[in-house]
N, C-alpha and C positions, 0 to 999 in steps of 0.2 A: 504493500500500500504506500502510496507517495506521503510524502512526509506532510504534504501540505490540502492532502485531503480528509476534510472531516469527517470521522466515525459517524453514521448513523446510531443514534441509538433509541432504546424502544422503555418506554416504565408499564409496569404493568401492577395499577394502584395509585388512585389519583388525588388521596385524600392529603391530607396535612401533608406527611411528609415524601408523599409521591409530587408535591408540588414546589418541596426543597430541591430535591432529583431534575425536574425541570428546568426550574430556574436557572443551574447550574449547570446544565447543560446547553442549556438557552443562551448562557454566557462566554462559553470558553468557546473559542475560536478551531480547539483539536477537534469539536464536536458538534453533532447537529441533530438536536431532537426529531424524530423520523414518524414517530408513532407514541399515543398513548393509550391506556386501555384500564378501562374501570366498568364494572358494571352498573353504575351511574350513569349513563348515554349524557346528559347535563353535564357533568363533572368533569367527563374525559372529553367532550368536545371544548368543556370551557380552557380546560388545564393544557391543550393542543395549540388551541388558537392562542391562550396568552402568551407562549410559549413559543411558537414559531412553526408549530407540527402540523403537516400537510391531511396527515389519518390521526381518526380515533377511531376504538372499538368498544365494545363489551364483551368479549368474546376473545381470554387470552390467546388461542390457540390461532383465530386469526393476525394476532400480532407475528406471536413465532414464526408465521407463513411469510412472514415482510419477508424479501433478499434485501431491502435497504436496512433492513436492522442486522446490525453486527454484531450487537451487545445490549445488554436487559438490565433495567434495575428489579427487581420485583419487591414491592411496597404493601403486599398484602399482612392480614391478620396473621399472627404467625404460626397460627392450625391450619395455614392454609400456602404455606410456602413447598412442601414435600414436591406435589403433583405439579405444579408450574416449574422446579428448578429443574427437577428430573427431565420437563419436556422440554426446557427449553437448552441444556445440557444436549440433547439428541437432536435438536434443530441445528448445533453447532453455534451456539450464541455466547459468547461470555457473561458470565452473572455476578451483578451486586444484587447479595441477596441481604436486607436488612434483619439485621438480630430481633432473636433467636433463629438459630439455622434452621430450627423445628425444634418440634417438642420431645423428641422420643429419637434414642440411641438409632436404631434401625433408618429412623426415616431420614439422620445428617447420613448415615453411612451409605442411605441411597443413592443420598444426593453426590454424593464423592463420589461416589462408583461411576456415576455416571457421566462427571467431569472429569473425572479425570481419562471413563474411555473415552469419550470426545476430543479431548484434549483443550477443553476449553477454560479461559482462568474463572476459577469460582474464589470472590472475596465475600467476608462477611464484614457486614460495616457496622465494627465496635468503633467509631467514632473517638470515641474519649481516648486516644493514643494519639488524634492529632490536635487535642485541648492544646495551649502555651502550660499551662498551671501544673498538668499532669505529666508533658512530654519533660519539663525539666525538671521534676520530681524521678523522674524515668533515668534521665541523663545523668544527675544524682548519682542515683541508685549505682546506674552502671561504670560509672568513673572509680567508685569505693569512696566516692567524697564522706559517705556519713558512714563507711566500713560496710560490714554484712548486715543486712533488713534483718533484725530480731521481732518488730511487732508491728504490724500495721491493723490499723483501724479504719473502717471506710463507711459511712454511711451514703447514701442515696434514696432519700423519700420524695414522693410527688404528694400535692394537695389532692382532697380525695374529689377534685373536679376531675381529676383525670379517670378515673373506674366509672364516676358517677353522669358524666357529662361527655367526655370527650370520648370516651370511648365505649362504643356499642357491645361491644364484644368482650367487655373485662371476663366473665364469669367463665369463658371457654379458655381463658389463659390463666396468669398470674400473675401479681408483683414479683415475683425472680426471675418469669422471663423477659418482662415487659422495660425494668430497669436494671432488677437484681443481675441479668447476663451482661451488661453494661460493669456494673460495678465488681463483676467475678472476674472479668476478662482484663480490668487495672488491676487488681490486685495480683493476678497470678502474674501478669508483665510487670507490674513492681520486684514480684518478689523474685521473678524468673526462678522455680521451681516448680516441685511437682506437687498436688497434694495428695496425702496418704491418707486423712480420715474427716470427718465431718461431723460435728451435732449441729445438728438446728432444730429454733422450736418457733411454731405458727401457731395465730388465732386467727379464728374465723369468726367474727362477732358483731363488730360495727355496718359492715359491708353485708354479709345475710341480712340486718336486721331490714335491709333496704331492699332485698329481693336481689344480691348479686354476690353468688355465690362461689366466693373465692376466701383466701386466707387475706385479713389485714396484713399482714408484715411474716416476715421471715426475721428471726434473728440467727446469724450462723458463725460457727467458729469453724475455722479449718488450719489444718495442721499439716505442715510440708515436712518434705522428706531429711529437710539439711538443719529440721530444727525449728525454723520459723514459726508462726502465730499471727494471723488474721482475725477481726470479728467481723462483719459484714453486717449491716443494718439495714433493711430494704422493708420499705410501706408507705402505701398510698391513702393516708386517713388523715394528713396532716388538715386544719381548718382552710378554707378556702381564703380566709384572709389572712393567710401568709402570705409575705410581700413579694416572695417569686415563689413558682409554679412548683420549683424543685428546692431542694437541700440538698446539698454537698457537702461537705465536712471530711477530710482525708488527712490521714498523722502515721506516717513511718518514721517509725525509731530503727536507728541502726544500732551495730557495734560502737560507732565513732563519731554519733551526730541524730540527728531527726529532722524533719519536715514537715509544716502541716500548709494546709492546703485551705483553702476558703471560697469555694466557686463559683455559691449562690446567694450568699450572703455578705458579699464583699466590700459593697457600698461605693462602686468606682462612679455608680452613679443612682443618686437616690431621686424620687421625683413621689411630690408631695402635691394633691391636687383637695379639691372641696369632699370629695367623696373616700379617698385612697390613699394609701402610699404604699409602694410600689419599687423594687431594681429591679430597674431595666434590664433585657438581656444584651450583653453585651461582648460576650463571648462566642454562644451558640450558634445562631442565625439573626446578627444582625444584617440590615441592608443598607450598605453605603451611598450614594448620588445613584442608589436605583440598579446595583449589583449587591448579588449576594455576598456577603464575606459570612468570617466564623469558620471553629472547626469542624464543624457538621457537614460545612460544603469542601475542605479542606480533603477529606475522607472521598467524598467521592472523585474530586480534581484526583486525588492519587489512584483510582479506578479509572479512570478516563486514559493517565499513563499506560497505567501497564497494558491496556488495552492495545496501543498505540505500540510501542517496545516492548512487548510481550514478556516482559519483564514480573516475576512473581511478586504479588501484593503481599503489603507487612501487614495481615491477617490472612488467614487464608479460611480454607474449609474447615482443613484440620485442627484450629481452633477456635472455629465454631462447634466441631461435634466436642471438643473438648469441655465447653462450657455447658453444654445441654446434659452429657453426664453427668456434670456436676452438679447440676441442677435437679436434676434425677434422684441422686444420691441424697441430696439434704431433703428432698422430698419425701426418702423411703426412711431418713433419720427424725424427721417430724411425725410418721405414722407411726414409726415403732416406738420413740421418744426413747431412742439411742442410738451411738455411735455407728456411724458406716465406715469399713474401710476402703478404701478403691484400690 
């Protein structure tokens, strides 16, 4: 492919963040949005046109048939990633597929199997490895500036608009995959190990009482193989008037030093109105003079590369099924209310 011809590319999911996927596509000059597909026929013609895309569908499988699409983001629910990656994996399409890879051991393994007989690159977009806040905490780490990670603590909570409001489909997922595979996927590249055991402990109480049956929080500890200590704090009940959407809170202690982290509550810019107050996001997916910036878009620019140089992405499949085991396991350590070892 010449250097100065732009990827088509195809999203398949046109909600919120199938419309992060767009824009940034929409932006970069390596690339050229070709097709979108939601089965909202509204949604994916809006998110097409705003966007620059000649097709919409509701109907992924007539996306996959594009020969102008080269490469797929898939932006669906994450019960619903298996059977689109797989096909589009056989179509010969490169996949950004957003976290969670799937829900279940079997169905990231399908997914690989089938990318990798393709030969086509499958990234998973854990995003938070291209934060500024996390990437030098990373860099840190791996210098030995603060010696060997002895203990990291990681919290990640959303307001409970998100289960209640934003999303349809809380009850068929969970807070661990929905954030908690986010906040699993830093820790383990913090600690760059392996981990050997897990307890974790869930309620399920606020969120039933409203008819959406999922666990509040996860609380989890995990134990790696060279020694280390994690706790992981993942839940979506915070009150709706917290002044951002999410909580961040991240602290690794090394042999020779520590880190802590402050991502959502940082205050780099506070705004105070009659009704509200409110930080802004200013990291994530802000939009500068009408482009997207942030490390949300940053994650898939680097999908867009490898695409391009066919150069392997710094996440891949294999850890995404990584995190979905693990996610597994703190789930079979909540029902039995003890230790798992992997």
């Amino acid at each position: 492919m010449a250097a100065s011809s732009p990827i088509g590319f195809g999203i398949i999911g046109g909600g919120l963040w199938g419309n992060l996927h767009a824009r940034v596509y929409s932006g970069d000059p390596r690339a050229r949005l070709a097709a979108v597909c939601d089965l909202d026929e509204s949604r994916a013609k809006a998110t097409a046109q705003a966007n620059g895309a000649g097709r919409w569908h509701t109907d992924w499988r007539n996306l996959l048939e594009d020969p102008d699409v080269q490469a797929v983001s898939i932006v669906t629910p994450d019960f619903a990633h298996t059977k689109i990656a797989v096909a589009a994996a056989r179509a010969g399409k490169h996949i950004l597929l957003e976290k969670p890879m799937a829900q279940t051991v079997p169905e990231c393994e399908a997914i690989l199997s089938a990318a990798e007989s393709a030969g086509v690159l499958l990234m998973v977009d854990f995003h938070a490895r291209w934060s500024p806040p996390l990437y030098k905490a990373w860099e840190s780490v791996q210098s030995g500036e603060i010696g060997e990670p002895v203990f990291i603590s990681y919290r990640l909570n959303d307001t409970i608009f998100v289960p209640t409001k934003m999303l349809a489909w809380a009850a068929r997922s969970s807070v661990a995959y929905f954030i908690g595979s986010h906040a699993l996927d830093t820790v383990l590249w913090l600690m760059n190990d392996e981990v050997t055991r897990v307890f974790c402990v869930t309620r399920s109480r606020v969120l039933k009482e409203r008819g959406i049956d999922t666990p509040d929080f996860y609380h989890s500890t995990l134990e790696f193989a060279r020694g280390g200590v994690a706790v992981v704090e993942n839940g979506w009940i915070l009150p709706e008037s917290t002044p951002n959407l999410i909580d961040l809170k991240c602290e690794v202690v090394g042999s020779a030093g520590a880190l802590y982290i402050d991502q959502s509550h940082h205050r780099t810019l506070e705004k105070y109105t009659q009704t509200e107050a409110t930080y802004p996001d200013t990291y994530v997916l802000p939009q500068i003079y009408g482009q997207q910036q942030g490390f949300a878009a940053e994650s898939i620019r680097h999908f867009i590369e490898c695409v391009r140089t066919g150069a392997t992405p710094e996440v891949t499949g294999r850890d995404g099924l990584r995190i979905t085991r693990l996610i597994c396991a703190l789930d079979e350590s909540a029902r039995a209310g003890q230790p798992v070892a992997l």
